[in-house]
Biopython code that builds the backbone (N, CA, C, O; Angstrom):
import numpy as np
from Bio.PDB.StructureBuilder import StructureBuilder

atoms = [
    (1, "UNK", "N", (0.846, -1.180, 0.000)),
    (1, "UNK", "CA", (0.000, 0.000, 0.000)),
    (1, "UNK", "C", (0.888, 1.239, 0.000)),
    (1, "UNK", "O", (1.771, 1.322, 0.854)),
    (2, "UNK", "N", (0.707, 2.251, -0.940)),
    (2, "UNK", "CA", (1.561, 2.977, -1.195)),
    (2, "UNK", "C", (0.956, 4.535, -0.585)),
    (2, "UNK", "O", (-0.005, 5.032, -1.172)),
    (3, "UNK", "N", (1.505, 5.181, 0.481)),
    (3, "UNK", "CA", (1.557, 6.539, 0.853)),
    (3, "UNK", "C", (1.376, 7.516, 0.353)),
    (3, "UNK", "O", (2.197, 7.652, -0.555)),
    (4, "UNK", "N", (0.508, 8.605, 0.456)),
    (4, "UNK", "CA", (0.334, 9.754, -0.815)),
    (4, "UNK", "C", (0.514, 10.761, 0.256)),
    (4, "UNK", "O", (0.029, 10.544, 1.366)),
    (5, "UNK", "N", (1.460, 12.316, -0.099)),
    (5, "UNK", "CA", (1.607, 12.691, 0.522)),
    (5, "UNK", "C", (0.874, 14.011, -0.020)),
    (5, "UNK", "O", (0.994, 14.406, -1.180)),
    (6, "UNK", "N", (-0.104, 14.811, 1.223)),
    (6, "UNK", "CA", (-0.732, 15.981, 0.660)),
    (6, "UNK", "C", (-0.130, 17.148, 0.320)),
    (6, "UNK", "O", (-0.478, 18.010, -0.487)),
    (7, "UNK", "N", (0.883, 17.068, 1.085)),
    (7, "UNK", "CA", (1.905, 18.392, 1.166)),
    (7, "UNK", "C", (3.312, 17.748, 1.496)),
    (7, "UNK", "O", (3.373, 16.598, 1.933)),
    (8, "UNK", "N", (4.509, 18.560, 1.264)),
    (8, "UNK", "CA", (5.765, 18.289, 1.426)),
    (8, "UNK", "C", (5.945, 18.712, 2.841)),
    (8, "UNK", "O", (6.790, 18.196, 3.574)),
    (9, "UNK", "N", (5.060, 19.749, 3.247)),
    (9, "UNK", "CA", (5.263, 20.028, 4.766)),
    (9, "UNK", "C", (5.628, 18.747, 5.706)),
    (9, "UNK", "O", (6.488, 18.545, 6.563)),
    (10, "UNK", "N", (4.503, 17.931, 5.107)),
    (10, "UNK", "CA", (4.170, 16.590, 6.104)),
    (10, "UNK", "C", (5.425, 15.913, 5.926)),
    (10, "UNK", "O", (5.318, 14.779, 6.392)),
    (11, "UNK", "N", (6.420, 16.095, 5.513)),
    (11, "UNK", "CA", (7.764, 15.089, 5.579)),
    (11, "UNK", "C", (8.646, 15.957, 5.964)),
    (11, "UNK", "O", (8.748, 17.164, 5.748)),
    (12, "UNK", "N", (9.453, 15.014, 6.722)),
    (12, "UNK", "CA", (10.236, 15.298, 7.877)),
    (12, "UNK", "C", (11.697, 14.807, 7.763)),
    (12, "UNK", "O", (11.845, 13.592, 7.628)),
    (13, "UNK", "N", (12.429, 15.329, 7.788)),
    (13, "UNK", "CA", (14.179, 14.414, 7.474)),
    (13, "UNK", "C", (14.385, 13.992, 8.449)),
    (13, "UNK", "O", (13.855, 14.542, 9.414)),
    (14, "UNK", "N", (15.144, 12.962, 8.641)),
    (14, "UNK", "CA", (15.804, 12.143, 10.180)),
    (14, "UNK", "C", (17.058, 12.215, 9.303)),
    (14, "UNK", "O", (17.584, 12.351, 8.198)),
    (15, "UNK", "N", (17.171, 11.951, 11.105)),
    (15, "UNK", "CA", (19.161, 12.483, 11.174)),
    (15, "UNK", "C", (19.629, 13.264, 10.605)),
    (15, "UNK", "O", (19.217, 14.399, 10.845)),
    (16, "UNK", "N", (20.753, 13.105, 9.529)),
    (16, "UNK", "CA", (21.581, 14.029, 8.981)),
    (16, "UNK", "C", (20.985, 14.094, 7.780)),
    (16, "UNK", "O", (21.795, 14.364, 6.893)),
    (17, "UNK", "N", (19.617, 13.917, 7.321)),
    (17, "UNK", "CA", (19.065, 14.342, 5.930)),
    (17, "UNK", "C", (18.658, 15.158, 5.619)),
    (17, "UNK", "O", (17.716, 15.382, 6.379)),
    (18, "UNK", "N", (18.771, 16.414, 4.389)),
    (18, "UNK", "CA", (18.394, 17.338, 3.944)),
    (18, "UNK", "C", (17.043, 17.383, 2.806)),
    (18, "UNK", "O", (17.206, 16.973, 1.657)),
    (19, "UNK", "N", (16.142, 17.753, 3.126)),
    (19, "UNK", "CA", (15.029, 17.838, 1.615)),
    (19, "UNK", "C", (15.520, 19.009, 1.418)),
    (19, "UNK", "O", (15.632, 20.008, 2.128)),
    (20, "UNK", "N", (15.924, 18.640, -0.124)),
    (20, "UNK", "CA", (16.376, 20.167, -1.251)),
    (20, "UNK", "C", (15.107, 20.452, -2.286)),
    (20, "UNK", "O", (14.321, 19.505, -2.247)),
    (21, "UNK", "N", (14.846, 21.120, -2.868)),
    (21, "UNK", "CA", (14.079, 21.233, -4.169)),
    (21, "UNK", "C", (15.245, 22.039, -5.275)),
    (21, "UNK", "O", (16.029, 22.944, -4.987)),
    (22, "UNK", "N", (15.077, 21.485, -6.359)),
    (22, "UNK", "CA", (16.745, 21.898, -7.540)),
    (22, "UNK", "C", (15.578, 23.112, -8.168)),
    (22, "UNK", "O", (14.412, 23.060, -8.561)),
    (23, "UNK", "N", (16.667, 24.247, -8.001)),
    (23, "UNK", "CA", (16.314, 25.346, -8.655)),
    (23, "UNK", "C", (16.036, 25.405, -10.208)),
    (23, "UNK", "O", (17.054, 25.117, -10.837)),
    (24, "UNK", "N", (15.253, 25.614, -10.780)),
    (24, "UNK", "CA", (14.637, 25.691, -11.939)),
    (24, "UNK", "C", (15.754, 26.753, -13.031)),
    (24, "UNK", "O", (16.371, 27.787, -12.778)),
    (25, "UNK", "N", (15.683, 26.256, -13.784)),
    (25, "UNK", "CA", (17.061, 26.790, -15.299)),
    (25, "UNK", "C", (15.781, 27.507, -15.607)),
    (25, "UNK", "O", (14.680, 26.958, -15.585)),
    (26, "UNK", "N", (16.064, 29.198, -15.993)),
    (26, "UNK", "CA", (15.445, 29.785, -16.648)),
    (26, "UNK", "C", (15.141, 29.057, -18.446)),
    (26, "UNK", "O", (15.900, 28.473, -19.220)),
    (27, "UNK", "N", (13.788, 29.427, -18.540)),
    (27, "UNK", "CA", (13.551, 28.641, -19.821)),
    (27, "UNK", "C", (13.353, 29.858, -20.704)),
    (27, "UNK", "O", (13.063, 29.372, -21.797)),
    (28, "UNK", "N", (13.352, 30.801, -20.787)),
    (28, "UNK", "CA", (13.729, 32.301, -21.308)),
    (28, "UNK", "C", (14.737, 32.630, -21.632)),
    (28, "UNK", "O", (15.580, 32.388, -20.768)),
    (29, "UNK", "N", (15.273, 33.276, -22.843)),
    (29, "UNK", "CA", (16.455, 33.447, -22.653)),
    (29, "UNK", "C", (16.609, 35.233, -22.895)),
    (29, "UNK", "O", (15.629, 35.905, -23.219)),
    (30, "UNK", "N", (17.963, 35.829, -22.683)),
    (30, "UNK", "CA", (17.674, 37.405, -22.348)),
    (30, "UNK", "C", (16.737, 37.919, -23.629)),
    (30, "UNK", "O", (15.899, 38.780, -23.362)),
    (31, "UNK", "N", (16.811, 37.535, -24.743)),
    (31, "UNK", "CA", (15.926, 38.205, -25.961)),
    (31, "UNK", "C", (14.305, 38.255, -25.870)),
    (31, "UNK", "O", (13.637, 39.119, -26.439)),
    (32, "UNK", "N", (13.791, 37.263, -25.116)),
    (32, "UNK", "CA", (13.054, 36.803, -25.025)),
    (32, "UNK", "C", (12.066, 35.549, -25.400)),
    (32, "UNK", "O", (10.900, 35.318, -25.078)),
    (33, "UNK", "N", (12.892, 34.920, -26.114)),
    (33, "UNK", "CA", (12.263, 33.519, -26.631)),
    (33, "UNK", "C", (12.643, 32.307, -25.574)),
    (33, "UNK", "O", (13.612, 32.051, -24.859)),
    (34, "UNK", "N", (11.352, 31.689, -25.860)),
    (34, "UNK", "CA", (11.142, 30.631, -24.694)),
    (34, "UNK", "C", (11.884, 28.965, -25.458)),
    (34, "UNK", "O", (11.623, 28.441, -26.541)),
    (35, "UNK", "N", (12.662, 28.607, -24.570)),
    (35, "UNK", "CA", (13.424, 26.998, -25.347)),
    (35, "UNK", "C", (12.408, 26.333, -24.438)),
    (35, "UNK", "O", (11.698, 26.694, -23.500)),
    (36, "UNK", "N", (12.697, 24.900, -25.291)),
    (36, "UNK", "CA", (12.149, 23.960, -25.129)),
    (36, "UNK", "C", (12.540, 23.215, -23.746)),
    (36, "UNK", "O", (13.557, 23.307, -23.058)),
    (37, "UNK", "N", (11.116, 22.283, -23.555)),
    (37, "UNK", "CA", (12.358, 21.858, -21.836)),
    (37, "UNK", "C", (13.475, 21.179, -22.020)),
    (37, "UNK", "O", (14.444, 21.175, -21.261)),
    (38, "UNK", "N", (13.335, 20.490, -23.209)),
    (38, "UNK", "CA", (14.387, 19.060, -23.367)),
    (38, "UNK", "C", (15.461, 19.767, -23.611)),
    (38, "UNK", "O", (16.293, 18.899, -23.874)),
    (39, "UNK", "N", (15.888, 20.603, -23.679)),
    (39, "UNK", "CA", (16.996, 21.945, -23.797)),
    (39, "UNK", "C", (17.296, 22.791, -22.695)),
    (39, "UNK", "O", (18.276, 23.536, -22.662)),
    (40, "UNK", "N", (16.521, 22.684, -21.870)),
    (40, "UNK", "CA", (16.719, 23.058, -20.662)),
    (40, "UNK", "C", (17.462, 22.268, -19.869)),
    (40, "UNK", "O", (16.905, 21.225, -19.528)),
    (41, "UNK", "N", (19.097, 22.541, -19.276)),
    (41, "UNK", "CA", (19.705, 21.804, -18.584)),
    (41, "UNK", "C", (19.115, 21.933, -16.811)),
    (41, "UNK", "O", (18.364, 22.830, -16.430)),
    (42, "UNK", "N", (19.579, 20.994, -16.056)),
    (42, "UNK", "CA", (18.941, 20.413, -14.551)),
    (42, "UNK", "C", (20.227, 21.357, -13.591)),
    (42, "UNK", "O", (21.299, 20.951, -13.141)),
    (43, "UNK", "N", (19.691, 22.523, -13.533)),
    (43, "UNK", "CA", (20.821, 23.379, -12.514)),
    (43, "UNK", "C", (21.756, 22.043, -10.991)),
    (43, "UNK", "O", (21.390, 21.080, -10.318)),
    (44, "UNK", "N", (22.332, 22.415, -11.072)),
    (44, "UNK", "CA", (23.389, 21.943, -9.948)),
    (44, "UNK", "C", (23.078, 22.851, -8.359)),
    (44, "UNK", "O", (23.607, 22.657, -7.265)),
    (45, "UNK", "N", (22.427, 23.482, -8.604)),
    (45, "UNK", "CA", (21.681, 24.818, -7.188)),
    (45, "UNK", "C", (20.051, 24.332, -6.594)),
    (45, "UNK", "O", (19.133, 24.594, -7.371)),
    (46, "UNK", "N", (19.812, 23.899, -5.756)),
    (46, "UNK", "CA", (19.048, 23.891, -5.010)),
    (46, "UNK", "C", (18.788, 24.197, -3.590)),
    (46, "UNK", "O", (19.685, 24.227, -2.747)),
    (47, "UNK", "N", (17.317, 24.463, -3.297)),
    (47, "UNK", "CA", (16.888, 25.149, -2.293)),
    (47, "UNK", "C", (16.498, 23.701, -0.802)),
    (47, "UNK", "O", (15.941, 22.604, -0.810)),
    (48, "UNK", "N", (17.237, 24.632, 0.349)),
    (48, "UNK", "CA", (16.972, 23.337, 1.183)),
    (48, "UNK", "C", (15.560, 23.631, 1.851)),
    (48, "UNK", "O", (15.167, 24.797, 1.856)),
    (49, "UNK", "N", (14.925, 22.818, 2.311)),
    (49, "UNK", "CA", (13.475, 23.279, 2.603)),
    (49, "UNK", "C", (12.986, 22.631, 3.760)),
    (49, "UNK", "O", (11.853, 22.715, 4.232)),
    (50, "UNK", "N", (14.542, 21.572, 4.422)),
    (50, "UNK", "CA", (13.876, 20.783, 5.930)),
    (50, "UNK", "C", (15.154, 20.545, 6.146)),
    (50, "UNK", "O", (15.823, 20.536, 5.112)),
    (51, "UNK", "N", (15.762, 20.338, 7.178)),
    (51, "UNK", "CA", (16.813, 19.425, 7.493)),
    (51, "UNK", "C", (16.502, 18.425, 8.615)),
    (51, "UNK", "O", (15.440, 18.654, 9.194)),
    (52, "UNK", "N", (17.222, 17.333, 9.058)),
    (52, "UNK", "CA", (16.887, 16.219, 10.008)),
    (52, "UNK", "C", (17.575, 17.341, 11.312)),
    (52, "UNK", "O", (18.043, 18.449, 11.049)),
    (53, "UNK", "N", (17.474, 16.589, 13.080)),
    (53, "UNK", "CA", (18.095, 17.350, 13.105)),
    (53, "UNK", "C", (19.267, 16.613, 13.632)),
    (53, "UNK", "O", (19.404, 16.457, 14.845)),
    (54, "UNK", "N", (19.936, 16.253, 12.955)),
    (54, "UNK", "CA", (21.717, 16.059, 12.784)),
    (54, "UNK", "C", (21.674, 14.360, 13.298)),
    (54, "UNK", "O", (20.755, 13.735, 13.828)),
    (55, "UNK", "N", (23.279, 13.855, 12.842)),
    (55, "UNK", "CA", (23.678, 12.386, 13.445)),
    (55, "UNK", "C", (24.234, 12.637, 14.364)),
    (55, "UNK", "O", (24.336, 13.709, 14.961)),
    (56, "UNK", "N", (24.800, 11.301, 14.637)),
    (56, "UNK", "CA", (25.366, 11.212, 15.814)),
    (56, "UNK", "C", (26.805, 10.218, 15.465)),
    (56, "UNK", "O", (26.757, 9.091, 14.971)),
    (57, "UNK", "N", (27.978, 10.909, 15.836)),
    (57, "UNK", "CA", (29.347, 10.587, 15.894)),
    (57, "UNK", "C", (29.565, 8.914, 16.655)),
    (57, "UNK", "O", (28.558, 8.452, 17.191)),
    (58, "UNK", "N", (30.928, 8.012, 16.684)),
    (58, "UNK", "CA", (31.177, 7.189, 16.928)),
    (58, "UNK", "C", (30.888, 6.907, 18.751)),
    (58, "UNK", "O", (30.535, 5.905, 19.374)),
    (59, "UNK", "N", (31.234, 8.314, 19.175)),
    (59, "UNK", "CA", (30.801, 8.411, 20.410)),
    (59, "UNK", "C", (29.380, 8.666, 21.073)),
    (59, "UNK", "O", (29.238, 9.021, 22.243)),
    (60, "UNK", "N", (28.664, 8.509, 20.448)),
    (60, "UNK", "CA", (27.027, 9.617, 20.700)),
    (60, "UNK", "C", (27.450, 10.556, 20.844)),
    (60, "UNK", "O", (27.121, 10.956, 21.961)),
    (61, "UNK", "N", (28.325, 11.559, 20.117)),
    (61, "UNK", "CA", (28.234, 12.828, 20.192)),
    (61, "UNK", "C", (27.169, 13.492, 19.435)),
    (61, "UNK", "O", (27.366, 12.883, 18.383)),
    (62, "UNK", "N", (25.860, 14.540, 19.071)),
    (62, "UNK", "CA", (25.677, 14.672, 18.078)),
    (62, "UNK", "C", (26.024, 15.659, 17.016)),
    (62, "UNK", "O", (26.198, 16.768, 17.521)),
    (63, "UNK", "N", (26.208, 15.646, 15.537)),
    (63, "UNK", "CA", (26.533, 16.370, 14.836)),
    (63, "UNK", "C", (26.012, 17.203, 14.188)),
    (63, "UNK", "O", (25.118, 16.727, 13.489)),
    (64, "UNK", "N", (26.230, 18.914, 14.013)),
    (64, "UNK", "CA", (25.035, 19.556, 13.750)),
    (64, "UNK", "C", (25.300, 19.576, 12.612)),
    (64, "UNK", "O", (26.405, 19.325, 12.131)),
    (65, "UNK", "N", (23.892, 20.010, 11.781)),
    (65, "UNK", "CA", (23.919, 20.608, 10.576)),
    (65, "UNK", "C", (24.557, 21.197, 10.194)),
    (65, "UNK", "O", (24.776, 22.051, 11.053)),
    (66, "UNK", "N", (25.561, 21.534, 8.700)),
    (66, "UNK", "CA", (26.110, 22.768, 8.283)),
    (66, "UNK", "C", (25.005, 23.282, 7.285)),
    (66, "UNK", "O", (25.433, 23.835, 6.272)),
    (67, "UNK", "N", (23.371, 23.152, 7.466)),
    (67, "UNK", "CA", (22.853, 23.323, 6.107)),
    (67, "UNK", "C", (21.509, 24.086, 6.968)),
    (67, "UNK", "O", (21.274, 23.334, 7.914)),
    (68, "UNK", "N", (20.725, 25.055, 7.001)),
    (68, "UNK", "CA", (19.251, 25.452, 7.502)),
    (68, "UNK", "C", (18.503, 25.697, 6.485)),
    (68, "UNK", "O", (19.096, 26.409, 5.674)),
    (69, "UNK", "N", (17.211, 25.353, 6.099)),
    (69, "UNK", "CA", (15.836, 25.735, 6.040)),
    (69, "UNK", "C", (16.121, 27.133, 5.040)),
    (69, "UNK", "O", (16.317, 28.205, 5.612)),
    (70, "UNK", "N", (16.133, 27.082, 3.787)),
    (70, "UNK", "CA", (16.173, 28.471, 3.603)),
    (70, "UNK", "C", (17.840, 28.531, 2.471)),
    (70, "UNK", "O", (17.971, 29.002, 1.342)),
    (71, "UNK", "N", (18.212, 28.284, 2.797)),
    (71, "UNK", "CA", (19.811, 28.187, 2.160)),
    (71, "UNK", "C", (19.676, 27.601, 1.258)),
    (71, "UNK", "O", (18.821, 26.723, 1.138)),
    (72, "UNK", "N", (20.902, 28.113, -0.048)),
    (72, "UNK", "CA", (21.058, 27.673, -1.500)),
    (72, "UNK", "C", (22.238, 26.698, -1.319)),
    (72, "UNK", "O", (23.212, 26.946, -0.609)),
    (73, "UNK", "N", (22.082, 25.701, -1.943)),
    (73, "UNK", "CA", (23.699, 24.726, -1.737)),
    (73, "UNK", "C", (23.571, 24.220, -3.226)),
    (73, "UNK", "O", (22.631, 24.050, -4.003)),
    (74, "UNK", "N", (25.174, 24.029, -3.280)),
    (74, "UNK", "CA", (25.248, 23.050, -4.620)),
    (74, "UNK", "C", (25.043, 21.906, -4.502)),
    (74, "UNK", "O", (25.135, 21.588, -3.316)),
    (75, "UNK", "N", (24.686, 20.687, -5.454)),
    (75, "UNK", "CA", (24.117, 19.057, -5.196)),
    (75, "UNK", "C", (24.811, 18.340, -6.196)),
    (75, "UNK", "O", (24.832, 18.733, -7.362)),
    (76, "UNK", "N", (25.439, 17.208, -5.772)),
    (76, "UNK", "CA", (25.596, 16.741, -7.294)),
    (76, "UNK", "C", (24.838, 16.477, -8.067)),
    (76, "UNK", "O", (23.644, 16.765, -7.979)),
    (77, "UNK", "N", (25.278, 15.969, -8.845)),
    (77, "UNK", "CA", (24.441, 15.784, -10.975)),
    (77, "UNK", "C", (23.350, 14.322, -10.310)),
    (77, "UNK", "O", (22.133, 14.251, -10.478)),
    (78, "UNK", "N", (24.118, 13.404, -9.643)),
    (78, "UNK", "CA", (23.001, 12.441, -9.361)),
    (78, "UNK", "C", (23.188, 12.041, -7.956)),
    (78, "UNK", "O", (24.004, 12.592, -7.217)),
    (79, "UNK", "N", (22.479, 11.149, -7.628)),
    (79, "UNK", "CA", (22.494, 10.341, -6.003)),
    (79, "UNK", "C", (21.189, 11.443, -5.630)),
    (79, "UNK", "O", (20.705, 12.363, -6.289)),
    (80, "UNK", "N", (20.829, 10.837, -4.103)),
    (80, "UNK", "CA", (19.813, 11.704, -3.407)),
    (80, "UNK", "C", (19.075, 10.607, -3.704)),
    (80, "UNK", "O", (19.474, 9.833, -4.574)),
    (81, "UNK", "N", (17.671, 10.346, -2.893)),
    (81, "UNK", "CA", (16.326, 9.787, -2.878)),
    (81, "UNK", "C", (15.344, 10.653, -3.445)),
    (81, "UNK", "O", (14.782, 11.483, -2.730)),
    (82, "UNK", "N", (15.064, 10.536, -4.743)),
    (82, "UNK", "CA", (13.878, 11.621, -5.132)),
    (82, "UNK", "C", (12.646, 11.462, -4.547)),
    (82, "UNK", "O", (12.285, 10.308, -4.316)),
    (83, "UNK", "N", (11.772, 12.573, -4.198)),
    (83, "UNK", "CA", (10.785, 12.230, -3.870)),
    (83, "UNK", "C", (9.695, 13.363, -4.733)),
    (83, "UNK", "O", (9.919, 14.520, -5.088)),
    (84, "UNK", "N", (8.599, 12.611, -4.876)),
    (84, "UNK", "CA", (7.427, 13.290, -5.726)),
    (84, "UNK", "C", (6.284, 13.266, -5.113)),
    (84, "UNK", "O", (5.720, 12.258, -4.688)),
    (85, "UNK", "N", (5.624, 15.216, -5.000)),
    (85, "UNK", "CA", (4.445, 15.008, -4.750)),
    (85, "UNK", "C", (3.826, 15.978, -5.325)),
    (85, "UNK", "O", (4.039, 17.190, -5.348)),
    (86, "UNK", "N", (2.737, 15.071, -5.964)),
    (86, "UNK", "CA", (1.723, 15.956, -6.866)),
    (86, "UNK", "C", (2.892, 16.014, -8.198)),
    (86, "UNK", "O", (3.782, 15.179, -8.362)),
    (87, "UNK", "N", (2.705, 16.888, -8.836)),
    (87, "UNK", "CA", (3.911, 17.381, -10.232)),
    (87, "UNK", "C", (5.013, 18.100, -9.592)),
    (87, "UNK", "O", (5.811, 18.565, -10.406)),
    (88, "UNK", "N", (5.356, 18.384, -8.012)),
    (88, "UNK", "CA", (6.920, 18.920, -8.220)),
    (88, "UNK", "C", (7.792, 17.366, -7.242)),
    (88, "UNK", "O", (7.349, 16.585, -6.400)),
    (89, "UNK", "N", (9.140, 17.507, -7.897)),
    (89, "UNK", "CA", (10.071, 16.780, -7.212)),
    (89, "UNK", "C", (10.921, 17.533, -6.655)),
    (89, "UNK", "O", (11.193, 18.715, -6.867)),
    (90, "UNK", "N", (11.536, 16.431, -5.570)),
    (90, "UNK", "CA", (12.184, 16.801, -4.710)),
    (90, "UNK", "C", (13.308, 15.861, -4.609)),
    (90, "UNK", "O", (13.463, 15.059, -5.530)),
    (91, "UNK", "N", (14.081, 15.858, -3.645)),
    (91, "UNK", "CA", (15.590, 14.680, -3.049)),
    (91, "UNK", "C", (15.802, 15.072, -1.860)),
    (91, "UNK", "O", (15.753, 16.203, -1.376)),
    (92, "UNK", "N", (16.112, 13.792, -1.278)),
    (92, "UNK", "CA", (16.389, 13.682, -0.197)),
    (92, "UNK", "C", (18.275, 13.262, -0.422)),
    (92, "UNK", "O", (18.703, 12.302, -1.063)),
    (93, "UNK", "N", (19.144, 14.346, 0.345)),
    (93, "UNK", "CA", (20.698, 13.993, 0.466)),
    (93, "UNK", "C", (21.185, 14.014, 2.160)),
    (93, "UNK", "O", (21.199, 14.678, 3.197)),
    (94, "UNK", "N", (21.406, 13.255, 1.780)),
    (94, "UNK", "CA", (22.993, 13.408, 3.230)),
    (94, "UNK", "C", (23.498, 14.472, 3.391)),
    (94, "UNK", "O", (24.237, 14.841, 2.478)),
    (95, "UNK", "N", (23.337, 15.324, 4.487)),
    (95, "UNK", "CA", (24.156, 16.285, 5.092)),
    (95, "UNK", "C", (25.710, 16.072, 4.149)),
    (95, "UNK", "O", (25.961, 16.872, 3.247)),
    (96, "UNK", "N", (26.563, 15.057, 4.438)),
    (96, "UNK", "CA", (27.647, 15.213, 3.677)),
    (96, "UNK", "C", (27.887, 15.411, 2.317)),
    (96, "UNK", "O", (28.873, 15.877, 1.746)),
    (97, "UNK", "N", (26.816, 14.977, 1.884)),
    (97, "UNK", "CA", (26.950, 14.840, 0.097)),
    (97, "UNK", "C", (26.396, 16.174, -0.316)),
    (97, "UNK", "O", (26.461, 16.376, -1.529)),
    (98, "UNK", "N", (25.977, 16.930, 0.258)),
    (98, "UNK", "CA", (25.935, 18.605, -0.212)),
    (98, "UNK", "C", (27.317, 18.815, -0.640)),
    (98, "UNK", "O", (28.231, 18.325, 0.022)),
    (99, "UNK", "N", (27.575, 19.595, -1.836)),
    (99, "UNK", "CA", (28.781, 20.296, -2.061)),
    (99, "UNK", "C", (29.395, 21.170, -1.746)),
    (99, "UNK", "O", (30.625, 21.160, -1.782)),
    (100, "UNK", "N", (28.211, 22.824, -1.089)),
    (100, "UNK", "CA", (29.079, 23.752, -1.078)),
    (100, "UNK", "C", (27.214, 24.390, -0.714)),
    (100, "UNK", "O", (26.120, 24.169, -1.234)),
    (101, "UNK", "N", (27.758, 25.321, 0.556)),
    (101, "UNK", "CA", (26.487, 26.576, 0.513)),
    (101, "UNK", "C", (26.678, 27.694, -0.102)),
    (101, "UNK", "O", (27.707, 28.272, 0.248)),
    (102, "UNK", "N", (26.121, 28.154, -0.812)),
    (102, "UNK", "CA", (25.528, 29.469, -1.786)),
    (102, "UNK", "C", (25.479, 30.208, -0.296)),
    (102, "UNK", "O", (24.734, 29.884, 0.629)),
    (103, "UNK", "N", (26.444, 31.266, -0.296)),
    (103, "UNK", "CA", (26.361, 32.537, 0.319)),
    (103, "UNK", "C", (25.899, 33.771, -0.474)),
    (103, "UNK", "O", (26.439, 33.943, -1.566)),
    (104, "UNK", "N", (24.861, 34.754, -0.019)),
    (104, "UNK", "CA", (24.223, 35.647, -0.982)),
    (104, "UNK", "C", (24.811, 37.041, -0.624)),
    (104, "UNK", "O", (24.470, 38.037, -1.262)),
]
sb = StructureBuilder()
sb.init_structure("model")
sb.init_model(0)
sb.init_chain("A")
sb.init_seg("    ")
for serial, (resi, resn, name, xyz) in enumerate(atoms, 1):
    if name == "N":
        sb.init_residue(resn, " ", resi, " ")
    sb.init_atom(name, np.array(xyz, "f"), 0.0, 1.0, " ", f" {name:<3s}", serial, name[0])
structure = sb.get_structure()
């Protein structure tokens, strides 16, 4: 029996997991003509929108986040757990497998 989720609110990261949503490639370009999607490349920038809150080290120490609610980070090209609800997707990554936070 398979889970339908009404909102993304309702999911929650454990431990050291981040829900990102990947920032959308303008499909405009400066002149104004609109490309096609299949021409549209999959940005490497996404928005984090939950984090778990953190693991825990060899010792039970626990480890915090380097990532909050709100922040732009780079992701790699693949890996992550996608998740879909309704028509937008999402991924689920490892605190570690983030690349780099987008400072604005």
């Amino acid at each position: 029996m398979a889970t339908t989720l009404r909102s993304i609110k309702n999911l929650v990261p454990l431990l050291d997991r981040v829900l990102v949503q990947r920032v959308r490639a303008e499909a405009k370009t400066a002149s104004g003509l609109f490309l096609p999607e299949s021409t549209v490349e999959k940005l490497s920038e996404a928005k984090v929108l939950a984090v778990g809150p953190g693991g825990r080290d060899k010792d039970g120490k626990k480890i915090e986040m380097s990532v909050q609610p709100g922040d732009k980070v780079l992701i790699p090209p693949y890996g992550g757990s996608p998740v879909k609800v309704g028509e937008e997707e999402y991924t689920l990554f490892r605190d570690h497998e983030l690349l780099a936070k987008i400072k604005e």
